[in-house]
C-alpha positions as CSV (number, residue, x, y, z in Angstrom):
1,X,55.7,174.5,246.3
2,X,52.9,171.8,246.5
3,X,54.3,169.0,244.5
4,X,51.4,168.3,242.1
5,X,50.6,167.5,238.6
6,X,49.3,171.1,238.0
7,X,52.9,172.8,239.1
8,X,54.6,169.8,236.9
9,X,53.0,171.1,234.1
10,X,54.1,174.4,235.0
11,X,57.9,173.7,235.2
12,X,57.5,171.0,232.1
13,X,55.7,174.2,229.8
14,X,58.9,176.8,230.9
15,X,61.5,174.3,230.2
16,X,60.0,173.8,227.1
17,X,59.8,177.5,226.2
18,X,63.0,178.0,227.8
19,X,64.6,175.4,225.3
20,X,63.1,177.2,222.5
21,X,64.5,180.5,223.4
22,X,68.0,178.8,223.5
23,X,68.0,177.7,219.9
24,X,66.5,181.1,219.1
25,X,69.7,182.4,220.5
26,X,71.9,180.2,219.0
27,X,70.4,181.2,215.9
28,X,71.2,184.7,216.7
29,X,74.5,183.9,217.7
30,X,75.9,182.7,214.3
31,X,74.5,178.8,214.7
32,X,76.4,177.8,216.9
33,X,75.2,174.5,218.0
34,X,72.8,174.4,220.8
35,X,75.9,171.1,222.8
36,X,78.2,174.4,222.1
37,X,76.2,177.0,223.8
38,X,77.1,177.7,227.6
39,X,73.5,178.0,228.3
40,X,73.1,174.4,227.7
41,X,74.4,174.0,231.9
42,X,71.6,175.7,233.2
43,X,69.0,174.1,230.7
44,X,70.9,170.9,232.3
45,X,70.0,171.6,235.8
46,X,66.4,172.8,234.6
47,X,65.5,169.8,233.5
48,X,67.5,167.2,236.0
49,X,64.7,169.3,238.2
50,X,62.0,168.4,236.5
51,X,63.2,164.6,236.6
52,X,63.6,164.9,240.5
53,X,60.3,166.6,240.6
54,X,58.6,163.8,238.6
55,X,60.3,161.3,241.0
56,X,58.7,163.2,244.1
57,X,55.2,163.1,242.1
58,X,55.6,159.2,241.8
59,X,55.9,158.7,245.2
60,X,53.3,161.1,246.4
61,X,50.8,158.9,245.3
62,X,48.8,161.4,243.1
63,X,47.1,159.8,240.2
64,X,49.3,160.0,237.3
65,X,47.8,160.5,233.7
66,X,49.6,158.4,230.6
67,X,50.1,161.3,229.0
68,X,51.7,162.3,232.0
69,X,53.9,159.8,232.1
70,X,54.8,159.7,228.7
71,X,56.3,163.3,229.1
72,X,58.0,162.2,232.8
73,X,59.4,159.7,230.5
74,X,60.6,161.8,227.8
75,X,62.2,164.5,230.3
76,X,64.0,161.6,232.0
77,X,65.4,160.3,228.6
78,X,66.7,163.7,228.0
79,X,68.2,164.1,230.9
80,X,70.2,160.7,230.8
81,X,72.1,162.5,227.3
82,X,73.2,165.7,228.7
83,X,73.8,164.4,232.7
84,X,76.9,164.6,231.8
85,X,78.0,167.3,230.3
86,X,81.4,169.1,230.0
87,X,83.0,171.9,228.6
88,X,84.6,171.0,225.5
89,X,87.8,171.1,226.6
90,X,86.5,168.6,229.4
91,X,87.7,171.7,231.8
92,X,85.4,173.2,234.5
93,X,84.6,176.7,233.9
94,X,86.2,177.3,237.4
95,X,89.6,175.9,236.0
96,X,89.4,178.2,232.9
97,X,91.5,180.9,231.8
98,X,89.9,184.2,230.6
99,X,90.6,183.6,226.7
100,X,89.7,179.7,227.7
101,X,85.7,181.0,229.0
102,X,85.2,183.8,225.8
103,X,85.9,180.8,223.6
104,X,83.4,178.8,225.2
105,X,81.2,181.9,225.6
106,X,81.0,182.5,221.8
107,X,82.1,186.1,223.0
């Protein structure tokens, strides 16, 4: 993929939808909270992409819009509060027991 404003955009719009669809579904779970919801790992890696990719733009010398920047700005704040996320039991998921996952699971 050519790294360029237009595919930013692209990856900025579906992590945006995508985080929509999460609290839709932890609506539909019972509100749970979204920090409770194991899908909150891959929205994680989605949008430490989008920071890396943002990082790769910078440097590529492409002309950078403010508005543009605001948003590479906003993703990058996000990212810095769920970097470090954990299972609430500060466990990995590889380390868990059955019963320990289908807690975190909501199942």
């Amino acid at each position: 993929m050519a790294i360029n404003i237009q595919n930013y955009v692209k990856i900025a719009n579906f992590y945006n939808e995508m985080a929509t669809i999460l609290s839709a579904i932890c609506v539909a779970k019972g509100g749970i909270a979204l920090e409770n919801y194991v899908g909150r790992f891959f929205a994680a890696d989605v949008l430490e992409y989008i920071v890396e990719y943002g990082n790769r733009l910078k440097k590529s010398g492409e002309k950078i819009t403010p508005e543009i920047q605001s948003v590479m700005d906003l993703f990058e704040k996000q990212f810095e509060k769920v970097k470090t996320l954990v299972t609430p039991n500060q466990k990995p998921i590889h380390e868990m027991t059955l019963e320990e996952f289908e807690k975190i699971m909501n199942i």
